[in-house]
C-alpha positions as CSV (number, residue, x, y, z in Angstrom):
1,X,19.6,-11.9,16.9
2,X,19.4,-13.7,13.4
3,X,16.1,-13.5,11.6
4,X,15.5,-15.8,8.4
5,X,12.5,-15.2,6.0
6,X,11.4,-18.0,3.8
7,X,8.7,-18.9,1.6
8,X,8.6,-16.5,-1.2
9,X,8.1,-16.8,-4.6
10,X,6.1,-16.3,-7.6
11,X,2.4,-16.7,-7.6
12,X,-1.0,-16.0,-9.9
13,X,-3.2,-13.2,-8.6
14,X,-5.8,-15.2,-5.8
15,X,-2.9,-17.5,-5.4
16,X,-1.6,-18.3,-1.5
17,X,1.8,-18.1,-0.3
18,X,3.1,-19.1,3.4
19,X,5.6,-17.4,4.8
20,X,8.2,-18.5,7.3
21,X,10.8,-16.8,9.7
22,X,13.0,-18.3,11.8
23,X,14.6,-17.1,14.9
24,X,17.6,-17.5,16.9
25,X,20.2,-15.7,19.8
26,X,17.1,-14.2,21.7
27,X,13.9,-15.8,24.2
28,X,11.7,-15.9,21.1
29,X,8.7,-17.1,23.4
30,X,9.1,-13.4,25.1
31,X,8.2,-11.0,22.3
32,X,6.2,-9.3,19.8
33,X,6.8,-10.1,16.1
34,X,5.8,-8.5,13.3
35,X,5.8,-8.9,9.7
36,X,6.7,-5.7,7.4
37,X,7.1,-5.9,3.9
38,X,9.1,-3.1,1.1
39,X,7.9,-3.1,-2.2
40,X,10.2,-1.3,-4.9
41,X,10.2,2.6,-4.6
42,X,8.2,2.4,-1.6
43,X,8.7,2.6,2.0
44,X,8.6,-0.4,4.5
45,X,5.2,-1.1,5.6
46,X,4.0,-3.0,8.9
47,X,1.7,-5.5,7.8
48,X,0.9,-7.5,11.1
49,X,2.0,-8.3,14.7
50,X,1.7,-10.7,17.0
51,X,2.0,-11.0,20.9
52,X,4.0,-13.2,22.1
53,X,1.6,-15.5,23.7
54,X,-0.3,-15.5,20.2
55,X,-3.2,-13.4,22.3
56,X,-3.5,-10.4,20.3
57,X,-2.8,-10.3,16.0
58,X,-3.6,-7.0,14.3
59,X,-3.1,-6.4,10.9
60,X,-2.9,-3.4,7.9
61,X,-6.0,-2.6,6.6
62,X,-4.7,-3.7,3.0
63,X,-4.9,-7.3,4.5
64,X,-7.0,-7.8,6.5
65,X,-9.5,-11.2,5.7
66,X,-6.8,-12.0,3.4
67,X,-3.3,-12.6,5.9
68,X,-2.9,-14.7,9.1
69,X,0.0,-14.3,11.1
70,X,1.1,-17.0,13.5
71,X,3.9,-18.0,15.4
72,X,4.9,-21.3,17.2
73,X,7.2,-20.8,20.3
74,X,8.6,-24.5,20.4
75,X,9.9,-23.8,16.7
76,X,10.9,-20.0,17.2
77,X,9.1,-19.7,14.1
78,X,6.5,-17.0,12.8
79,X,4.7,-17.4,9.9
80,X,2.2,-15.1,7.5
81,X,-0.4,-17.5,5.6
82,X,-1.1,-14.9,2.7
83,X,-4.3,-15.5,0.7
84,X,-6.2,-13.8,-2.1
85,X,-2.8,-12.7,-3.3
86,X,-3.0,-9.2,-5.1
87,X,-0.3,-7.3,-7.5
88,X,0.0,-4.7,-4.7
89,X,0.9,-7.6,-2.4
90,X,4.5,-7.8,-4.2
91,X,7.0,-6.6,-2.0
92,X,9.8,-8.0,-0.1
93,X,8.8,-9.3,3.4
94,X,10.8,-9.2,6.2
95,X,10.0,-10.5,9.8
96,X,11.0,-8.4,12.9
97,X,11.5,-7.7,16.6
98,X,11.0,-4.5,18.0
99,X,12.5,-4.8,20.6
100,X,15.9,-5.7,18.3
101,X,17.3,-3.5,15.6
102,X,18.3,-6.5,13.7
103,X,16.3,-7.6,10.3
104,X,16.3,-10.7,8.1
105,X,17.6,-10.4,4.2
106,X,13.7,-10.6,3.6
107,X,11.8,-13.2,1.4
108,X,10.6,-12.2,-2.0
109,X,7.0,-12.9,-3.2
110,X,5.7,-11.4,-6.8
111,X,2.3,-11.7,-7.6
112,X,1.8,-11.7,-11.5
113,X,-0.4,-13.9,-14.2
């Protein structure tokens, strides 16, 4: 299983990042993904999911409205469309299988004027 987050980067408070995660070495189509994120001194925190027919998307409460999580099985690619970017938003985000212990080195996005 090889996860790899993209999409990161530096960005004014309001501002919109997407995110990217491509997979490989497992039937993408077949499962749940979910986005987490780690921001420093913290723990990792789920911050949405997605079936894997795109059916059902639930999100944290910090972001909901704000977040969209999507995913596109001929690309085994999931994404997180993040708007209305907030300083608590800064973290490192990682996309992940849980069905799979494996994670992704994580993609950094800092939100900061």
């Amino acid at each position: 299983v090889q996860l790899v987050e993209s999409g990161g980067g530096l960005v004014q408070p309001g501002g919109s990042l997407r995110l990217s995660c491509a997979a490989s070495g497992f039937t993408f189509r077949a499962y749940t993904m979910r986005w987490y994120r780690q921001a420093p001194g913290k723990g990792r925190e789920l911050v949405a999911d997605i079936s894997s027919t795109s059916s059902m998307r639930n999100y944290a409460d910090s972001v909901k409205g704000r977040f969209t999580i999507s995913r596109d099985n001929a690309k085994n690619t999931v994404y997180l469309q993040m708007n209305s970017l907030r300083h608590p938003d800064s973290a490192v985000y990682y996309c992940h299988v849980p069905r799979f212990t494996s994670w992704g080195q994580g993609t950094h996005v800092t939100v900061s004027s």
